[in-house]
N, C-alpha and C positions, 0 to 999 in steps of 0.2 A: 584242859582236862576237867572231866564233873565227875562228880561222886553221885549216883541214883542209889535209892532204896525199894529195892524189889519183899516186898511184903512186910514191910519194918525189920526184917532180922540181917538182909544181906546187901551192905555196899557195895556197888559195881561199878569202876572208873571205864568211861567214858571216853576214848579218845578224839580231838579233833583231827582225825587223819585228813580231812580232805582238806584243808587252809596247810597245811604243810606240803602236800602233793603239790597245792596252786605255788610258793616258795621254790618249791624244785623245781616245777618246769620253768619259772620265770629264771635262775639262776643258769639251765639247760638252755634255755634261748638263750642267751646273754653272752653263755660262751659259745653256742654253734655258731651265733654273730662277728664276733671277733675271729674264730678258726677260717670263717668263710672271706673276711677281711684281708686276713695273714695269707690264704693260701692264690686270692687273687694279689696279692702287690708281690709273692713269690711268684708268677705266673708272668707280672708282668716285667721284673726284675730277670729272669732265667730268657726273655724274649728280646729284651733290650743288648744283655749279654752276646747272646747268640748275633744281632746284628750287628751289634760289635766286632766281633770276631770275622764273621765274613765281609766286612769290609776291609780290615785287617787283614786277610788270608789273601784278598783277592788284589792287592797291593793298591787298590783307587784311595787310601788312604793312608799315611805315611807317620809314622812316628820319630820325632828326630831326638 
């Protein structure tokens, strides 16, 4: 944040909004990274399941 002097009588704070923009998206990738992570090992967790079961269902595979 800067303080400017607009004709010597009036201070005007300055924001750096865009170095905090650059913060947010890096934090916004970060987590669409990992949700894309979680929702493929969900993906392939719910397919492994599912092969499970139809070998199960279709008796080629036995549980004693």
């Amino acid at each position: 944040m800067q303080a400017r002097r607009v004709r010597g009588e009036l201070a005007i704070t300055v924001v750096d909004v865009l170095s905090g923009q650059v913060v947010m998206a890096a934090v916004l990738s970060a987590m669409d990274a990992e949700l894309s992570a979680r929702e493929a090992r969900r993906d392939k967790t719910r397919a492994l399941e599912n092969a499970m079961m139809q070998e199960l269902l279709s008796g080629r595979t036995r549980l004693l």
